[in-house]
N, C-alpha and C positions, 0 to 999 in steps of 0.2 A: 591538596593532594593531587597529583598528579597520573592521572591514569597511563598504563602500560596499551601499548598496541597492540600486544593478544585479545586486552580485556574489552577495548574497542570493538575489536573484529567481531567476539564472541556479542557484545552488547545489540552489535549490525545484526550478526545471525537470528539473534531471540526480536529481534524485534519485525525482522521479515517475515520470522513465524509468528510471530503476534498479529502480523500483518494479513497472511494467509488465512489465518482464523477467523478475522475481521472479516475480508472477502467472503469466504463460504457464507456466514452469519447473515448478512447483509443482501449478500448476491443473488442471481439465478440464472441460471444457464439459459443461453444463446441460442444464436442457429446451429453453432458447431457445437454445441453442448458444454460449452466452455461458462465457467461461472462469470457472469460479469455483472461491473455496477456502478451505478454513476459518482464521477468523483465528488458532485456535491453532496450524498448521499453517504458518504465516507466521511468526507471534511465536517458536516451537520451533524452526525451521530457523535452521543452524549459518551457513550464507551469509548469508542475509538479518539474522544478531545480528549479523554482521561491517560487512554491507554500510552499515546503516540506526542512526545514532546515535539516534536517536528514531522507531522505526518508528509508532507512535501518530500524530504528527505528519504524517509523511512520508504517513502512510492520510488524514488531516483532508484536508492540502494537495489532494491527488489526488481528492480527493470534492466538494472544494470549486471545482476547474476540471473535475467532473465525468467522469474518465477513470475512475472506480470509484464504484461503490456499497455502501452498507451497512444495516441496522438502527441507527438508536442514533445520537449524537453523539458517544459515545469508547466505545473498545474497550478494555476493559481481560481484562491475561491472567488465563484462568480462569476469572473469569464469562462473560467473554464470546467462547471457542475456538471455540463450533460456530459461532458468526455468519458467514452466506457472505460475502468480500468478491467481490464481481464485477465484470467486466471491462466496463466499456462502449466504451471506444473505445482501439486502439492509438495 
């Protein structure tokens, strides 16, 4: 079967909010009060290995309609754990 590219777009959308949820759960706010949390902290939790088929991806998407921030253009696990991912907007 062959998915349509509304149903992509829309799959993007629910899983940036899957994402956002993740964050808060997980996170705690900063110096600016900003939720943030470590990417390995993200990548290691047992929800979000369940939730997220490609959590790398799912952080790009979300950075890239700016609902999250990060250092770097990929995260990868290990090298890159302590990187803060941060909340910018619900």
């Amino acid at each position: 079967m062959k998915e349509t590219r509304g149903c992509t777009v829309m799959n993007v959308e629910h899983e940036v909010s899957l994402l956002i949820e993740e964050i808060k759960r997980l996170g705690q706010p900063g110096p600016d009060g900003k939720i943030t949390v470590k990417f390995g902290v993200l990548f290691a939790d047992d929800r979000c290995a369940n939730l997220f088929e490609a959590l790398v991806g799912t952080l790009k998407a979300a950075k890239r309609k700016k609902k999250i921030t990060y250092q770097g253009e990929l995260l990868l696990q290990g090298v890159h754990d302590n990187v803060d991912v941060v909340l910018l907007e619900e």
